[in-house]
N, C-alpha and C positions, 0 to 999 in steps of 0.2 A: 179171075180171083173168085173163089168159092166164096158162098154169104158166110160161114162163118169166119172168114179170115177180114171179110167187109165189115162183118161186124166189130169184129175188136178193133180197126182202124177207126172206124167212128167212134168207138169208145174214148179212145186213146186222144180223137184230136175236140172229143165234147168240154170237158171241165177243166185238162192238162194238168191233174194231180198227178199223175204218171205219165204221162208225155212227157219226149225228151226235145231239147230246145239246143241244138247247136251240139248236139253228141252230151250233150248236160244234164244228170236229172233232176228233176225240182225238188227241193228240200222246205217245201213250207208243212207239209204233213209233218217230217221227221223235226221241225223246231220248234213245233205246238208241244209236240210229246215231251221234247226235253226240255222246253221252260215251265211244263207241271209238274216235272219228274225232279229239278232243283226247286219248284217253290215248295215242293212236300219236303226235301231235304233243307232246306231254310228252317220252315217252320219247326220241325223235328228238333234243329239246333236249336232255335227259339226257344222252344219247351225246355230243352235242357240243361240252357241254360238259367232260366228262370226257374227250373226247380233248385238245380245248385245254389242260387242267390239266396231264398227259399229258406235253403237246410243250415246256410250259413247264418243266416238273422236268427234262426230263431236255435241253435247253440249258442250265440252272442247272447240273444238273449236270458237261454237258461244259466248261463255261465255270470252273469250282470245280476241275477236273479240271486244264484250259489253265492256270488263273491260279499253283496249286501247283507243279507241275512247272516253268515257265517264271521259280518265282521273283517276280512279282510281287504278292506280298500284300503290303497293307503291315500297319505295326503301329506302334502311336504310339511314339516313340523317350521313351528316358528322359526323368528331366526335367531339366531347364539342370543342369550342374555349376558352380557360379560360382568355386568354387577353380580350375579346372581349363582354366576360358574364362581367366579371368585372367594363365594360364601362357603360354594359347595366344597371348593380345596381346603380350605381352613380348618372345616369340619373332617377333613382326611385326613390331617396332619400324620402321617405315618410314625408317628411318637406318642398320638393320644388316640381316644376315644371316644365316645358317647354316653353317659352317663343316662339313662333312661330313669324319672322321677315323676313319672307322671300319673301314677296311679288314682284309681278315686276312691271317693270316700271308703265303698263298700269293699273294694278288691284290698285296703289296706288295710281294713278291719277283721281281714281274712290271716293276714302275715302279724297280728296282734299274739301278745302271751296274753294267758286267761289272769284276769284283775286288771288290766289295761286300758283303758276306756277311747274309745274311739269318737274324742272329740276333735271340733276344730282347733283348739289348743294344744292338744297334742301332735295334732299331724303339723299344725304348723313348727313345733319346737322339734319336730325330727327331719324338716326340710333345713330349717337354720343349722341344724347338724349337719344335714350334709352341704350344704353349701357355705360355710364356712369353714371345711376342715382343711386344713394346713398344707401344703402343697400342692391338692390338688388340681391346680391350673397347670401341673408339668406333666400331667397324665391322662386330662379330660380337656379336648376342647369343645364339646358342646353339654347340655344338658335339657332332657323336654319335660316340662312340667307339666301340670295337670292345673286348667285355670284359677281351680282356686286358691293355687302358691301366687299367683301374678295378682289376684282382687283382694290377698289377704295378709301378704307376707312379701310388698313391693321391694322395702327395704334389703330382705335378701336378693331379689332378684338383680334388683342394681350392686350391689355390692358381689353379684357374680359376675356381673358383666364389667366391673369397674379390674377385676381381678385376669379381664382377659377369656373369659368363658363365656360364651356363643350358650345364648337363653331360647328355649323352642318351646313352641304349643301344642300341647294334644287337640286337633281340632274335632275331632269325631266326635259321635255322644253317646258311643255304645250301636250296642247290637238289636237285633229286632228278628222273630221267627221268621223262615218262611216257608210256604207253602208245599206237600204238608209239611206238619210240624213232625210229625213221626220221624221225618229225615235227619232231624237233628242242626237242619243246616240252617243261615245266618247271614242276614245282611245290617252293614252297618247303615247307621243313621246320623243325621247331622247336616246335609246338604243344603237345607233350607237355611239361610239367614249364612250360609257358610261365609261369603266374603266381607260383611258387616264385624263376625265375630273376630275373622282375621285381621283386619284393617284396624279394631280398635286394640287388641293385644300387640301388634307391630307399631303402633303409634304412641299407649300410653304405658306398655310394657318395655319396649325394646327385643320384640320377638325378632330371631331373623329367619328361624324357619318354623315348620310346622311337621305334625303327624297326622297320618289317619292308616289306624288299622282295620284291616277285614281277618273276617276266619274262614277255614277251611278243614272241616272235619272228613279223612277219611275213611271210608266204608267200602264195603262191597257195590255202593252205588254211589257213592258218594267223594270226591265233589262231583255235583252233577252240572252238565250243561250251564242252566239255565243260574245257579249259585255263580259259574263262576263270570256269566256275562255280566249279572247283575253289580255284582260287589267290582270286578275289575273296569266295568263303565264308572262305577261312582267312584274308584280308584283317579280314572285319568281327569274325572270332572272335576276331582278333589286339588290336584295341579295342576289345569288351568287355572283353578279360582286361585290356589295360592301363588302360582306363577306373576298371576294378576295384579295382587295385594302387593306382592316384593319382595316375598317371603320362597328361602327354598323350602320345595317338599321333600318328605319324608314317606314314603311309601311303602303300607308294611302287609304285604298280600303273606299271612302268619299262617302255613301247615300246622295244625295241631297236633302234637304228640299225642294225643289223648287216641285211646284204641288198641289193638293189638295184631297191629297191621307189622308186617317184615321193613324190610329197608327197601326193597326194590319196589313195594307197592307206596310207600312213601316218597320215593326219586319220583315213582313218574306223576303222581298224583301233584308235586310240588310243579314239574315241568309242564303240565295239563296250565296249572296255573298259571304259571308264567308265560306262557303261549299269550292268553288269552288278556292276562292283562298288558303286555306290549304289542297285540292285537287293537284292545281299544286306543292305548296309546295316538297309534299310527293312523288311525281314525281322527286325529284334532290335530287341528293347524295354528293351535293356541297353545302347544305345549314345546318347549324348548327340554328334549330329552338327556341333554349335554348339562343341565339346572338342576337337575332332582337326585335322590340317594333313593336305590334301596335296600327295606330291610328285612330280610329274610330268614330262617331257622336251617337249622344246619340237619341235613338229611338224616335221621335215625330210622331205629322200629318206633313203633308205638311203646307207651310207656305200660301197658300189658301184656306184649310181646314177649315171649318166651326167647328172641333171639341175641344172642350174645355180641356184641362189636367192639375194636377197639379204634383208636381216635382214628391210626390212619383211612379206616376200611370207613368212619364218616367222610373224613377230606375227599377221601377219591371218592366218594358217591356224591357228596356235595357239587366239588367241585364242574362232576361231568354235567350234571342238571345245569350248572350255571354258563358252561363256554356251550349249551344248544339252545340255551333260550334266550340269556341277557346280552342286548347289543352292546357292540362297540363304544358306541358313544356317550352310552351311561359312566357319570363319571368312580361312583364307588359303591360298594357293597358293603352295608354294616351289618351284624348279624347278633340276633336276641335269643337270649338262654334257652326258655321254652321253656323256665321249670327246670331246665338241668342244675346238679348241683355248682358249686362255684369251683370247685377243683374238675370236674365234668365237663366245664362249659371253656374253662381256660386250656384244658387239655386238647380238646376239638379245635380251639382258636389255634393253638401252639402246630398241632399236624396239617392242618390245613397250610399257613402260611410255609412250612416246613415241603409240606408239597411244591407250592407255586415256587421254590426257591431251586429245586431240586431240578424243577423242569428247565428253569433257566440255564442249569447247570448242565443239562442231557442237550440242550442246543435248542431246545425246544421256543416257542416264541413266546414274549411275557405275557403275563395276563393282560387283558385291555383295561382294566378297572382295579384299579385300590382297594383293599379290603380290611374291614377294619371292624370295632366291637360297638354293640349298642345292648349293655348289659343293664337288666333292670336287677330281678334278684340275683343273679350271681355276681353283683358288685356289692348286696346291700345284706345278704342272710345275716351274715357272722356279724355287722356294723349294728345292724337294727338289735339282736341280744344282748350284745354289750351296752347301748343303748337303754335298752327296755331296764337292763340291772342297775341305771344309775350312771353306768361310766362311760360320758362323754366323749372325755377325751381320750379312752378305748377306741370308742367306737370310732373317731376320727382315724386313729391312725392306721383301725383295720379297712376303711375303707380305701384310704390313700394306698397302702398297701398290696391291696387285692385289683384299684384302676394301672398299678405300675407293673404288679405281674402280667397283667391283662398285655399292656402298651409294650410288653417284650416279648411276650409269647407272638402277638399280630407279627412281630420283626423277625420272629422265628431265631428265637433267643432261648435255645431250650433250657440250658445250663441255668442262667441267671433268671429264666422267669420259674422252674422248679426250686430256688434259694430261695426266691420272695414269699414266696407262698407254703406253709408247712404243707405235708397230703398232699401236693403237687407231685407224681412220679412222671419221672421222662418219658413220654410220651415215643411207642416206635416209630423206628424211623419208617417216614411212609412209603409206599411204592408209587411209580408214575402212574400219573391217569392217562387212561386211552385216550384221552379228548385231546385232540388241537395239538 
């Protein structure tokens, strides 16, 4: 054997990392390598997975972050109030409506003729006016007043409810700037002492439901964000508290005609709205959504708008705003003049419902909610001059008159609610809305 072949045999039988044992070769060299070569491939998945977990907590938690702030949690809403759905159907009656009388002091000394004096005297002998006139329990079943008909003038109040007419509260206190004021924009006030004021008007009034309005002026900026969190938080706090009391709410998130906005920047600025306040809605677990009304204005331009509409081309804009924002479960929709005139306001009542009937007709599904009037001046213009001249019993019968065209026009009773009312023209017949 040459040394170098001596050599490698001593190598071979020194340490036996390469020696062979039975024709066998030894693999402890070769299972060092591969139990570092899977813990580097362990760890590797280790990391990767722990980044994964990582990226997922914290979109959960920008997404928990998003969902708070914006408002969108929801939370299961109380549960049914059947006293209180009860009150709400009554106030439906698909044969009446809502008589709106709740103005105050200042806002009624606005709708005065000049020589008229705007005392408490007077405004109480023009609510006895209208809560006495002659038929009207077959045309109005509710009506809201303004506190100081229930602290000053009880005797009518109960002799409206004696007659069958469902008595309500303005519970608000008005409006307040805010922040800047240059926006023009507004939140209401009133919350404080809210459930004290309700509890003692549903106890020593006979209220059974309530109001509170907000405003919403639109602009080029406006309504903004922060307007409509504010006013439709204090919206949904306003039913609880009334929820609470026993009393249904009335909910009147009010678009202002005021401006010289088009109809389409009106639709969405009304539906921005209503997003937001059945946003905060769905935020409390104290409000039974299936208990409350609301009251809303029926989609135009602005009342310095240069654009021209006729009632259907309201319905169908109204209508589409309402089947994308108001749920199901709200039991009805009453809707307030804005300022339109009373042949204006019944015309838009009359195409609208003319709509909803038209679709039933085309196979379409019914609406989920009743709709019905909550007219302040356009039940009261013609009523309050005849009034203001002296003639009472004028004014009585123009009222009852114009709640019964109202209560046919909602039925979509074109013929006989344009007889009731002179100035009333047939309103076109409307076209289907794209919605639903």
């Amino acid at each position: 054997m040459s040394k170098r072949q001596a050599a490698t045999a001593n190598a071979g039988e020194g340490d036996g990392e390469t020696a062979t044992t039975s024709g066998r070769p030894s693999q402890r060299g070769g299972n060092a390598s591969n139990k570092f070569n899977a813990s580097q491939r362990k760890s590797r998945g280790d990391n990767t997975g722990a980044i994964v977990v990582s990226v997922l907590l914290a979109v959960a938690a920008i997404a928990a972050t998003f969902w708070a702030t914006t408002g969108n949690t929801r939370t299961r809403p109380a549960p049914p109030n059947a006293a209180l759905r009860d009150i709400a159907r009554q106030l439906l009656d698909p044969n009446k409506g809502i008589l709106a009388a709740d103005e105050s002091p200042g806002t009624f000394a606005k709708r005065l003729g000049k020589g008229v004096p705007n005392t408490l005297t007077v405004r109480r002998q023009w609510r006895r006016t209208l809560l006495s006139a002659p038929q009207l329990e077959e045309y109005i079943s509710g009506v809201i007043l303004h506190e100081e008909t229930f602290i000053h003038g009880d005797s009518d109040v109960q002799s409206a409810i004696g007659r069958g007419i469902a008595v309500g509260i303005k519970l608000d206190e008005g409006t307040v700037p805010l922040q800047p004021k240059k926006s023009g924009e507004r939140a209401t006030k009133g919350l404080e002492g809210l459930e004290g004021r309700c509890t003692r008007f549903r106890n020593r009034g006979g209220a059974v439901f309530a109001k509170w309005r907000a405003v919403f002026r639109v602009g080029r900026h406006t309504p903004s964000r922060a307007a409509i969190r504010r006013n439709a938080g204090d919206l949904a706090a306003f039913a609880a508290a009334a929820q609470a009391c026993g009393v249904v709410p009335i909910l009147e998130p009010e678009v202002l005609a005021e401006g010289d906005h088009d109809m389409q920047r009106g639709g969405a600025a009304a539906a921005r709205v209503l997003r937001g306040v059945f946003r905060a809605l769905r935020r409390r677990a104290d409000v039974d959504p299936g208990a409350m009304l609301l009251k809303v204005a029926f989609v135009t331009p602005g009342q310095r708008s240069t654009e021209q509409v006729e009632p259907h081309e309201v319905a169908n804009a109204t209508l589409r705003v309402l089947l994308r924002t108001v749920p199901r479960i709200v039991p009805g929709i009453v809707f307030l003049s804005g300022g339109q005139s009373e042949e204006t306001a019944t015309s838009n009542l009359l195409a609208l419902s003319q709509l909803a009937l038209e679709r039933a007709q085309a196979g379409k599904p019914p609406l989920p909610w009743a709709l019905s009037f909550s007219f302040g001046r356009a039940l009261q213009s013609s009523a309050l001059e005849a009034w203001q001249r002296g003639d009472v019993a004028e004014a009585q019968v123009l009222l009852t008159r114009r709640a019964r065209a109202n209560a046919l026009a909602q039925q979509g009773r074109q013929g006989k609610a344009a007889e009731m009312v002179e100035g009333v023209s047939p309103a076109p017949r409307p076209g289907l809305s794209g919605e639903g």
